[in-house]
KEKE-3310 file (N, C-alpha, C; in steps of 0.2 Angstrom, whole numbers, plus 5000, padded with zeros to 4 digits):
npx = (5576:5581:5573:5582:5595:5598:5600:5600:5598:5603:5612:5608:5604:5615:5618:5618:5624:5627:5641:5647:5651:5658:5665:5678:5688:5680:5682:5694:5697:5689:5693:5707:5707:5702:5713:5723:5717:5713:5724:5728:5717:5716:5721:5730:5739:5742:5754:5756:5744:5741:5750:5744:5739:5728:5719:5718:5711:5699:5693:5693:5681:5672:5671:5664:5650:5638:5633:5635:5646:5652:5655:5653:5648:5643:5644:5636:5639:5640:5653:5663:5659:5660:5662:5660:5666:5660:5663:5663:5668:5683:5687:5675:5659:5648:5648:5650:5659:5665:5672:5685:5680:5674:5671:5674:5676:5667:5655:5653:5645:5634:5626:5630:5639:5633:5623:5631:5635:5623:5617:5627:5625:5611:5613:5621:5612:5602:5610:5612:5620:5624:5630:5638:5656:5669:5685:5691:5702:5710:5706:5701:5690:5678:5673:5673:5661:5650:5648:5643:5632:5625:5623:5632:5644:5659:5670:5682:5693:5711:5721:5738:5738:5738:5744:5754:5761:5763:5752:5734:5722:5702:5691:5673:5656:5642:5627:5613)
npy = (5874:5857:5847:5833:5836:5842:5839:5848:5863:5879:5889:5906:5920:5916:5916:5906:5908:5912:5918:5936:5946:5955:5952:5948:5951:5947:5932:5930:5933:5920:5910:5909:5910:5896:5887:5891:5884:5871:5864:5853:5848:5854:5855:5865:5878:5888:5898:5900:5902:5915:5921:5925:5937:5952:5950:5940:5932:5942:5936:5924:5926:5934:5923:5914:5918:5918:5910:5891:5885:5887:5891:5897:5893:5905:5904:5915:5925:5937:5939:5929:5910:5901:5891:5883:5877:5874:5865:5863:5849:5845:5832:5827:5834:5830:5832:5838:5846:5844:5855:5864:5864:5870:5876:5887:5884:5890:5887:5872:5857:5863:5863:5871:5866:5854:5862:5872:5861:5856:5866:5867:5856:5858:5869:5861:5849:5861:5865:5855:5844:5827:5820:5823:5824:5822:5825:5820:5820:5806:5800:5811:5812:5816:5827:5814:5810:5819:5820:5806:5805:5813:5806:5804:5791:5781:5779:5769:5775:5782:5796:5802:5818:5834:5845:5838:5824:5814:5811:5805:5808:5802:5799:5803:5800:5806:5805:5811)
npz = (5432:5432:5445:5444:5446:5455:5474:5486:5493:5489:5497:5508:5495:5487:5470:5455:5438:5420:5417:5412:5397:5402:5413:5414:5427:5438:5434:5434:5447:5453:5449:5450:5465:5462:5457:5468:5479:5477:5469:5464:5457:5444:5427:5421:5431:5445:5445:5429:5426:5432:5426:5413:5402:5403:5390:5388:5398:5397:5383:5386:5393:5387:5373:5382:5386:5378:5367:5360:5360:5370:5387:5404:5420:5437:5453:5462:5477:5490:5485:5474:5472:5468:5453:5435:5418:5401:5388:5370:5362:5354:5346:5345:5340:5346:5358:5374:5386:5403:5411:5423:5437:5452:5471:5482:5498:5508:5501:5498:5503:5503:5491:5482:5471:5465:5457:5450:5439:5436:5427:5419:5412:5407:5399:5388:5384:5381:5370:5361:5364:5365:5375:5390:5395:5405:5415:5430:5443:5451:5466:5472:5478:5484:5474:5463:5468:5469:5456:5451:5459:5451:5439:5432:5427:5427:5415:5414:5406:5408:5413:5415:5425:5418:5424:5435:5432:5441:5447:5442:5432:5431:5418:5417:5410:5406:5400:5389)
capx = (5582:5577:5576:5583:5602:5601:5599:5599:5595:5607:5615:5604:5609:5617:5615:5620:5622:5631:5646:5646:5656:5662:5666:5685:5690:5676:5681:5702:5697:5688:5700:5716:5706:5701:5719:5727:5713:5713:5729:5728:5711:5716:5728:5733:5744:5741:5759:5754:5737:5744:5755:5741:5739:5720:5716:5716:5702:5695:5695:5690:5674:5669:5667:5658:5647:5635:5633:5632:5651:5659:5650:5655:5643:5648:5640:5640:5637:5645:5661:5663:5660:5663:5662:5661:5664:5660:5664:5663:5675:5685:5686:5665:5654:5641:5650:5652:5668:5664:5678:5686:5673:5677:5667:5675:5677:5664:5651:5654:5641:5628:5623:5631:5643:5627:5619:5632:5634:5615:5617:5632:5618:5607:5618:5624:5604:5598:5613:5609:5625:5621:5636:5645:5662:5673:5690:5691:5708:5709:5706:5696:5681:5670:5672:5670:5654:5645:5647:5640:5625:5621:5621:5641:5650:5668:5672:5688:5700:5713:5728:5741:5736:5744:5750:5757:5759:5764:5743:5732:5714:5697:5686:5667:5652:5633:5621:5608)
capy = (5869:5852:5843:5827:5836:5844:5838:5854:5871:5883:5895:5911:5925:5914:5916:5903:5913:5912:5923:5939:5949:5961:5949:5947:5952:5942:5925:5927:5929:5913:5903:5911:5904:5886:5885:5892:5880:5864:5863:5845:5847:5856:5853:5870:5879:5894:5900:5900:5907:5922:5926:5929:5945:5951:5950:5930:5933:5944:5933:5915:5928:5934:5918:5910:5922:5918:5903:5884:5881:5886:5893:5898:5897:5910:5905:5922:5929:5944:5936:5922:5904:5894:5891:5877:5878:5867:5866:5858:5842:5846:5828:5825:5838:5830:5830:5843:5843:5848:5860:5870:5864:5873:5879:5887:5882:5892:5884:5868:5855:5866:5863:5875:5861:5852:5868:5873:5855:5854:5871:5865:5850:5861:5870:5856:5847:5866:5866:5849:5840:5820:5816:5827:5820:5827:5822:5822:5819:5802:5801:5819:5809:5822:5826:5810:5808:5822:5817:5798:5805:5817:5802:5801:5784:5781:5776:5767:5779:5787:5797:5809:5824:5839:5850:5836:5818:5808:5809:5804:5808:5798:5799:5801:5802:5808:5801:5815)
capz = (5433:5435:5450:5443:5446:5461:5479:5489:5492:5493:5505:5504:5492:5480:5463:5448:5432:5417:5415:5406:5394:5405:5418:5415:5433:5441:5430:5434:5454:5456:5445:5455:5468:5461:5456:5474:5484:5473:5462:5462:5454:5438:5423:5424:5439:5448:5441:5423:5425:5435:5421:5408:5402:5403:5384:5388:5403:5393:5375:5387:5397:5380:5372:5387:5388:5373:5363:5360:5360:5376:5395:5412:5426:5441:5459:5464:5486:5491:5485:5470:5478:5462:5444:5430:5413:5399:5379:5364:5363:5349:5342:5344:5342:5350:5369:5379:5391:5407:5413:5428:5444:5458:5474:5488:5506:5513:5498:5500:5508:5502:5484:5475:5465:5460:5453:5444:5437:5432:5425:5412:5411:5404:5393:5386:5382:5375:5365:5357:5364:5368:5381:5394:5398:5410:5418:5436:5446:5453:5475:5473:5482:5484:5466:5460:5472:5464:5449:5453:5463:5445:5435:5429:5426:5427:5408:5413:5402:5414:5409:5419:5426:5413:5427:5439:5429:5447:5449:5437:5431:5426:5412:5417:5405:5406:5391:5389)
cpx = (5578:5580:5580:5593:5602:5596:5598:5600:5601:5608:5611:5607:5614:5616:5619:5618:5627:5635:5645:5651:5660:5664:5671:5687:5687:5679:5688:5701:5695:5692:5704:5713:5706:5710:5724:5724:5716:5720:5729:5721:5708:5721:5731:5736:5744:5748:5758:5749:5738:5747:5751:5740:5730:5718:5714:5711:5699:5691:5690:5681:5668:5667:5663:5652:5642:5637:5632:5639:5655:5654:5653:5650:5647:5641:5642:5635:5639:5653:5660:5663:5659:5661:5662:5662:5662:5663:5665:5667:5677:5687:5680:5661:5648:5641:5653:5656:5664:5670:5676:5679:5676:5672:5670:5673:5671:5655:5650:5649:5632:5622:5624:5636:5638:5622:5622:5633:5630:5615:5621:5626:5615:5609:5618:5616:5603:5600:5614:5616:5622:5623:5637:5650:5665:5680:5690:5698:5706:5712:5702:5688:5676:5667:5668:5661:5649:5644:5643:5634:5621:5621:5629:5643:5656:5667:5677:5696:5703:5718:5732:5740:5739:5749:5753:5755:5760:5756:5740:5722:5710:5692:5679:5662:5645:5630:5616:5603)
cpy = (5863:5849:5837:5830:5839:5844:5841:5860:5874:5888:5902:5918:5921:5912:5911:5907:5911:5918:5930:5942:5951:5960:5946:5946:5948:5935:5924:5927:5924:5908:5904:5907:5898:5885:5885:5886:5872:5863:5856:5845:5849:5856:5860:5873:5886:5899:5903:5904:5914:5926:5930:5934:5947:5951:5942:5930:5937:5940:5926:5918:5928:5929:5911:5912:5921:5911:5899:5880:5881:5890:5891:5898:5898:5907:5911:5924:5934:5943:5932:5918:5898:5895:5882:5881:5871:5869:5862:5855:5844:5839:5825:5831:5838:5830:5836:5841:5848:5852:5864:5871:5866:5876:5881:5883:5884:5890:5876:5864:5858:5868:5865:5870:5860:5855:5871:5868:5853:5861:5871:5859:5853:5863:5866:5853:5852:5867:5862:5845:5833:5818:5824:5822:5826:5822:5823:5817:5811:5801:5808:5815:5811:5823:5822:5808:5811:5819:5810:5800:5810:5813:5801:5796:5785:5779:5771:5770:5783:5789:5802:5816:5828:5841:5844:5826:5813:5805:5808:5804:5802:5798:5799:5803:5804:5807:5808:5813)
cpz = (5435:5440:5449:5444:5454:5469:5486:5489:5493:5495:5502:5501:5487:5474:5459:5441:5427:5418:5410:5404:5399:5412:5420:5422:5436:5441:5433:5442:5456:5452:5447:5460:5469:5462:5464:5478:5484:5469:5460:5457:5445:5435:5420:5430:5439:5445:5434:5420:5428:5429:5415:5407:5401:5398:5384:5391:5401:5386:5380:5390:5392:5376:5376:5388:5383:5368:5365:5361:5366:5382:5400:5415:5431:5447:5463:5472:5485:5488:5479:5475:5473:5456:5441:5423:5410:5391:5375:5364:5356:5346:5340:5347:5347:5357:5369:5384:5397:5408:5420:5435:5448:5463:5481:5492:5510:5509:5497:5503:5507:5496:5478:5468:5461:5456:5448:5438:5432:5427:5420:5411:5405:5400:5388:5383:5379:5368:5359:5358:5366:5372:5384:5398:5403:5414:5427:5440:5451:5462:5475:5473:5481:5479:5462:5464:5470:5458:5448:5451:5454:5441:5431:5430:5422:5420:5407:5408:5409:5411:5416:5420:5422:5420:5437:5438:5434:5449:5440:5436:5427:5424:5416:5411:5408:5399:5393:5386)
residu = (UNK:UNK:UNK:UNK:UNK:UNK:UNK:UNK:UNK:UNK:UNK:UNK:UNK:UNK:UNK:UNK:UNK:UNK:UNK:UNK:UNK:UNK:UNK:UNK:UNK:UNK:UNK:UNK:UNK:UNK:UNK:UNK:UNK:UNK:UNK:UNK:UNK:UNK:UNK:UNK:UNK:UNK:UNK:UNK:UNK:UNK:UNK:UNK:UNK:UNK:UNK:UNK:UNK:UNK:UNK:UNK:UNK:UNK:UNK:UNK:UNK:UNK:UNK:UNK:UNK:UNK:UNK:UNK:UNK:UNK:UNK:UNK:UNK:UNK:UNK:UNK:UNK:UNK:UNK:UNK:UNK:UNK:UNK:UNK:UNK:UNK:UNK:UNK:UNK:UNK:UNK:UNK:UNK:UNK:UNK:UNK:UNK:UNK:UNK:UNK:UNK:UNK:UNK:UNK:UNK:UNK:UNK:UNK:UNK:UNK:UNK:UNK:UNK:UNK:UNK:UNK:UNK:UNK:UNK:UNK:UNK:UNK:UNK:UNK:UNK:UNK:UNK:UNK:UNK:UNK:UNK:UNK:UNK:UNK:UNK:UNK:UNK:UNK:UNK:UNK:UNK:UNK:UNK:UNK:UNK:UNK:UNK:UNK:UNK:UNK:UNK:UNK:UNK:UNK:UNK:UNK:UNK:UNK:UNK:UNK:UNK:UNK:UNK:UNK:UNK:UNK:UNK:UNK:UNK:UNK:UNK:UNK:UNK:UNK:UNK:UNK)
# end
């Protein structure tokens, strides 16, 4: 992994890893979390994603789990303590979207964001993408502060969050 994305070490015993097939139940506990933690941070809602039936965490683990079009990394302790996804932008192939950032409460502070980050990074460069874009909810600071310190600028596109249009998200890029 290169240093040029991440800034600290982390916490001992934490693995960054891609997702695997048969990692359905791992993939829907830390996303029930993201979703319970942050709801502001995602355009989905803990409601909705609750309701899935497990052919869907199955179907989204599965094609994350191999290839150049779509990837989960899993920050894995004794517990899940975060995730990213990323995947191919459906109007420009050549940009990857980042997706679904999340790092527990008790990960936090301690690098695991900027590893999974650098980790869609990479992804995204091996897979021959140019850009990664990503949306991030507008006042989510910290968020946005990762993002800066990895090399993302604001784009100035904003639009309304999907799952709560009174807030509103903004456009970042990475040039790779």
């Amino acid at each position: 992994m290169s240093d040029r994305y991440v800034r600290f070490s982390l916490l001992p015993m934490i693995t960054v890893r891609r997702i695997r097939s048969s990692e359905a139940d791992v993939y829907r506990e830390v996303r029930l979390a993201a979703l319970e933690d942050s709801p502001f941070a995602f355009s989905s809602t803990l409601t909705t994603e609750r309701g899935y039936e497990p052919a869907v965490w199955e179907e989204r683990t599965r094609s994350a789990a191999g290839g150049s079009r779509s990837v989960i990394f899993l920050a894995l302790g004794d517990r899940p303590l975060g995730m990213v996804a990323a995947l191919q932008n459906t109007s420009d192939e050549t940009v990857a979207e980042l997706v679904s950032m999340w790092v527990a409460p008790s990960g936090r502070g301690h690098g695991v964001g900027a590893t999974l980050v650098a980790r869609a990074i990479e992804w995204a460069t091996e897979s021959g993408y140019r850009r990664v874009e990503l949306w991030v909810t507008r006042g989510n600071e910290s968020a946005e502060h990762l993002y800066r310190r990895l090399g993302f600028e604001v784009t100035g596109d904003a639009k309304p969050l999907p799952s709560d249009p009174c807030k509103d998200e903004i456009r970042m890029r990475l040039e790779l």
